[in-house]
N, C-alpha and C positions, 0 to 999 in steps of 0.2 A: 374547560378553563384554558386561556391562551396562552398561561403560562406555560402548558404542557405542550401547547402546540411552539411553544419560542423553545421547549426544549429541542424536541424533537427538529427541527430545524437546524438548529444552533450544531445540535450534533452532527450531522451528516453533510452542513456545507460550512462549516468552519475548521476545518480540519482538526479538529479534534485528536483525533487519533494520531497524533504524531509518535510515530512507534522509531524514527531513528536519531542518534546523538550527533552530535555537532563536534567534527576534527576541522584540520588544517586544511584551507582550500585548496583543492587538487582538481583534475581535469574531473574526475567522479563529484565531487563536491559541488562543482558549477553546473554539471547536469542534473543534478540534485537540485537544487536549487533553486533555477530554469524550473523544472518540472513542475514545482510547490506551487512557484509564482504563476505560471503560463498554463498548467494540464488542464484547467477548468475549460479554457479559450479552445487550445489546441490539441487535442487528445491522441490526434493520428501522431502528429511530430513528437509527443511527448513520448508515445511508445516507441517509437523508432530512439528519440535519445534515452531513455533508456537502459534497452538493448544493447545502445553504444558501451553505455558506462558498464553495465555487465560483463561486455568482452574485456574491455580496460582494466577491471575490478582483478577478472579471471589472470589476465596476463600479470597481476602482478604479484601473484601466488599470495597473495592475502586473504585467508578463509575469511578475517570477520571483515574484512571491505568488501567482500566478494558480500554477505550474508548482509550490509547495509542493503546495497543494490536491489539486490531478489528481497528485503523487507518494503522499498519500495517500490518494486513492482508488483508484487502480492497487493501491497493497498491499491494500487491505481485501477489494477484490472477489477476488482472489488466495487470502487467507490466510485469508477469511472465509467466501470462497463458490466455493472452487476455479473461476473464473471468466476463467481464459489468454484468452479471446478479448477481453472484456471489458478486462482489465486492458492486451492490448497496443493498444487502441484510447485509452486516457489517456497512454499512454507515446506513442503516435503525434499525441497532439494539442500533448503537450510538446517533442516535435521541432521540429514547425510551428510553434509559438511560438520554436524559438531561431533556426528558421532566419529568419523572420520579423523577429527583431531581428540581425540581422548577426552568426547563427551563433555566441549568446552562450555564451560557454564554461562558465559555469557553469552555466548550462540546460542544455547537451549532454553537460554531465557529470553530471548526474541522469538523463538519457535512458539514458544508457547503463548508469550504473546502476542503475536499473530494470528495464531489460530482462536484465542478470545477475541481478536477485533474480528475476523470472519462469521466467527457464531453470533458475538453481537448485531451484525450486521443487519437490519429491518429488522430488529429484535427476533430474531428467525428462532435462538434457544439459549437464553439470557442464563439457564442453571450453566450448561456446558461453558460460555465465555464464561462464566464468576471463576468455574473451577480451572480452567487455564490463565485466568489473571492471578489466582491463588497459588496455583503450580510455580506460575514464572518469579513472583516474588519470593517462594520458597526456594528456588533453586538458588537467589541473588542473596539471601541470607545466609544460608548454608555455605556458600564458598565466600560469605565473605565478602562479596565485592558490593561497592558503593549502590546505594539507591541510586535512582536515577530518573528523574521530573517527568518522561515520557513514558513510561513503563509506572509509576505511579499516578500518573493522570487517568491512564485506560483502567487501571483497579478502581478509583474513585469510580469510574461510571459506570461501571457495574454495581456499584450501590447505588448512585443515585438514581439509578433505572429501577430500582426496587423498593424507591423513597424513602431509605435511608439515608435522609441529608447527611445525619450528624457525623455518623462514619464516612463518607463523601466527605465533607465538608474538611474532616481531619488531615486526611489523604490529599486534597487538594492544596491545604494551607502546606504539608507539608514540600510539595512539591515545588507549589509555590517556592519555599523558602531557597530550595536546591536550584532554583531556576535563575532565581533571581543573583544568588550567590555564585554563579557560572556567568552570567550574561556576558561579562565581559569574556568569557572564555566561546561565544559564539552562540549560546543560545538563541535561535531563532525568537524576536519579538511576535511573529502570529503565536507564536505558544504560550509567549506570556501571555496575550493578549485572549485566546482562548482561553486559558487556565479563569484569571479572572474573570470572565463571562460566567464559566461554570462555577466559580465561587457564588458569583451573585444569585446562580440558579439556587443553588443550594439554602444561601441565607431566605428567600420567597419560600423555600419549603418553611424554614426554622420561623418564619414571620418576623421577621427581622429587617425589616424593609430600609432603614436607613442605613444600613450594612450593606443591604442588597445595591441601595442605588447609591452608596459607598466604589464598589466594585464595577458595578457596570459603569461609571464616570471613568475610574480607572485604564478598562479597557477599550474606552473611546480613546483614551489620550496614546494607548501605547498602540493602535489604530493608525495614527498620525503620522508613525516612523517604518510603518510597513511600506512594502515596493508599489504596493496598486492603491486606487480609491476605493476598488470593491470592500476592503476591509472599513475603510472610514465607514460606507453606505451601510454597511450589515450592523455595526457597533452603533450607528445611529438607528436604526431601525428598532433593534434590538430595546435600547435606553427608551426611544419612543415608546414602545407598546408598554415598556414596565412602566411608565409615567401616564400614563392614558387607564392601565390596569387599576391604579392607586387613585385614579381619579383626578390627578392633577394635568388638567387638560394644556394650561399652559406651555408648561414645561416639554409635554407631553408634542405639540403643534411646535413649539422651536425647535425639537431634536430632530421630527419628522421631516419640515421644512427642509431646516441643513438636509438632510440626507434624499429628498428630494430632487435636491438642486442639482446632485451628482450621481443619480441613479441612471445616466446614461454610460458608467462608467462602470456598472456593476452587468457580471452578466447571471448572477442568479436569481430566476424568475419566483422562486421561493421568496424569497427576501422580499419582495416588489410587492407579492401579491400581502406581505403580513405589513406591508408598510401603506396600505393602501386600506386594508383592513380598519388599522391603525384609525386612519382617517376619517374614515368612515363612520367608527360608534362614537369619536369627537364629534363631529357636524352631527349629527344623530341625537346628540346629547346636548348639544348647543340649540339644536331644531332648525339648521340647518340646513333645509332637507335635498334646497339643489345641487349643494356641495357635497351631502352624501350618498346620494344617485351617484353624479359625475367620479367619485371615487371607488362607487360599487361595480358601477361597470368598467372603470378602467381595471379594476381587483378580477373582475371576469375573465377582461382582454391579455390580463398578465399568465390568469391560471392555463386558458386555450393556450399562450404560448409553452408552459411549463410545462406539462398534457407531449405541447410538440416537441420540444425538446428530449423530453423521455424516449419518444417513439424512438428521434432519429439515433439516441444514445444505445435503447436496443438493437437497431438494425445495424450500427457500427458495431456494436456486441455481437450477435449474429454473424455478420460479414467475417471478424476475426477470429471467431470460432472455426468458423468454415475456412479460413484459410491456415489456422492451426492444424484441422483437421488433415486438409489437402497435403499441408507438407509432412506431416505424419506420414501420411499414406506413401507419398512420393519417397520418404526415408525407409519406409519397412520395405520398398520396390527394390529401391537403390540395396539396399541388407538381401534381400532374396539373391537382388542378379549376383551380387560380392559372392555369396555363401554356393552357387553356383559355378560361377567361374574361378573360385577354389577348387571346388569340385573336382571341376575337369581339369585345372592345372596338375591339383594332385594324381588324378589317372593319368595323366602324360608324363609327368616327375617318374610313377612309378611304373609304365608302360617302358620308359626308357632306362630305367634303371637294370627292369630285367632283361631289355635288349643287350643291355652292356655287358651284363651277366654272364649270358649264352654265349653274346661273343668271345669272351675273356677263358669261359669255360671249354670253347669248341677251340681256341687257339692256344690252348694249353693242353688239351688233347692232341691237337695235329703237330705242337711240339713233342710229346712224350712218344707217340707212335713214330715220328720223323727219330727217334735218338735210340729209340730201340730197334729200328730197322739199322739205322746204322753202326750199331755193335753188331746185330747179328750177322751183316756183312762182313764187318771185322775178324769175328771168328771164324764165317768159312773160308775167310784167305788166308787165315793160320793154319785152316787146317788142309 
């Protein structure tokens, strides 16, 4: 069913996972930012700014700005560079920072969600993400502090990866409602925009289709106010295959069309190839047959790219491991020679210490013999 295939999609190049909250624009905030809109394009530079915003974060002795940071680059090396070991290594240094401050609940409920967006990740071990999306909503109950739209959207999808719309569906309205009730307070529009996608996924489970294309209308429109056309192109795409699913082919060829016309502006080959698809079982269906050749094979020519994309995203994965690796190695060098030329400063420290010793010891003997030879001078001229 395609729907399951829009899900699957949907999740992994719609940013879905948005695991951090929305402050006041800061130099961190703009790198943030940048990274959301641009890391799909540029991935090298995105990692470098970053790393930026990390050192910036760090300088500014702010655990939980420090803990945004490392929650964004935990996702990026993840979704960017299939990168598990990498990524639970920022999740582990956000730990140490909650525990670090007296086991701050909001810190440890990022950790944890994080660690359910990693498990989640290619559905690698859906029980373990459920029970870290559990843990982290537990912790945010327990002390108290406010829900929060990103941290309840990744709970929802962990039900609704187990087809339990209804509970998804719940979690999502509700997020929905805290998203919506912020917006003016910075909430990012791809999140709304996400959210309601995944609402529409959910009502297609419930059969509830005018509800479904309810929601996905919705999230084309807040599509419109995003920074790129990539988002217009996917949200059409998306509306496309669910009107073509439904059988309403019309509907179905006008969303397509539009997003057609701006799929030079999208670079994910995912999207292209389900939008081609799309086209495909319409002419198909119409008996069309030259027009759904010319869109099977360009749905081909999109997947070969897709195919190519992956490889080159491994080998950048690859590459960055290996040079993780390298400076690792060059850091335990750098620590060996340190721990070395301690070493020896400490035996010259104390090589010279006990010179001074001797010294100190042999000139306070050649004083005490010098004062005793001259008393006992003294007394034989007395006597």
């Amino acid at each position: 069913m395609r729907s399951q295939y829009l899900l699957l999609i949907f999740l992994i190049f719609s940013g879905t996972f948005s695991l951090l909250g929305q402050n006041s624009i800061t130099a961190v905030e703009k790198i943030l930012t940048w990274v959301d809109d641009h890391g799909d394009v540029r991935p090298e530079i995105s990692l470098d700014s970053l790393e930026r915003a990390l050192r910036i974060a760090r300088k500014s002795k702010d655990p939980r700005e420090e803990t945004r940071v490392l929650m964004n680059m935990s996702q990026f090396v993840l979704k960017r560079l299939n990168n598990v070991e990498r990524c639970s290594e920022f999740l582990n240094q956000i730990k140490l920072l909650g525990e670090k401050n007296n086991h701050d609940p909001w810190i440890m409920s990022r950790y944890h969600n994080g660690r359910g967006v990693m498990y989640y990740h290619e559905f690698s071990d859906g029980d373990k993400a459920f029970a870290e999306f559990k843990s982290s909503q537990s912790i945010i109950e327990k002390a108290g502090l406010k829900d929060e739209a990103q941290l309840l959207n990744n709970y929802a999808l962990a039900f609704l990866s187990e087809q339990n719309a209804a509970k998804a569906l719940k979690l999502f309205k509700k997020s929905e409602a805290i998203s919506s009730a912020n917006f003016r307070n910075g909430v990012p529009t791809k999140f709304l925009m996400s959210n309601s996608s995944n609402i529409g996924i959910c009502y297609i489970y419930l059969n509830k289709m005018d509800s479904a294309e309810f929601y996905f209308n919705h999230s084309r429109d807040l599509a419109r106010n995003t920074a790129t056309l990539h988002d217009d192109f996917s949200t059409l795409v998306y509306l496309g295959v669910f009107y073509e699913e439904q059988g309403m082919n019309d509907k179905a060829l006008q969303a397509l069309n539009e997003a057609k016309k701006i799929m030079i502006h999208s670079k994910s080959w995912a999207s292209k190839v389900l939008m081609c698809e799309g086209f495909t079982s319409i002419y198909r269906s119409k008996g069309d047959w030259k027009e759904a050749f010319s869109f099977s094979e360009l749905s081909i020519a999109f997947s070969d790219s897709l195919r190519s994309v992956k490889f080159s995203e491994q080998a950048f994965a690859m590459d960055y491991k290996l040079e993780v690796d390298q400076l690792k190695a060059e850091k335990k060098v750098q620590m060996l020679e340190g721990s070395v030329n301690r070493q020896k400063l400490t035996l010259r420290l104390t090589l010279l210490i006990v010179l001074i010793v001797i010294l100190m010891a042999g000139g306070g003997f050649i004083v005490y013999r010098l004062n005793k030879q001259k008393e006992l001078n003294r007394i034989k001229a007395e006597n």
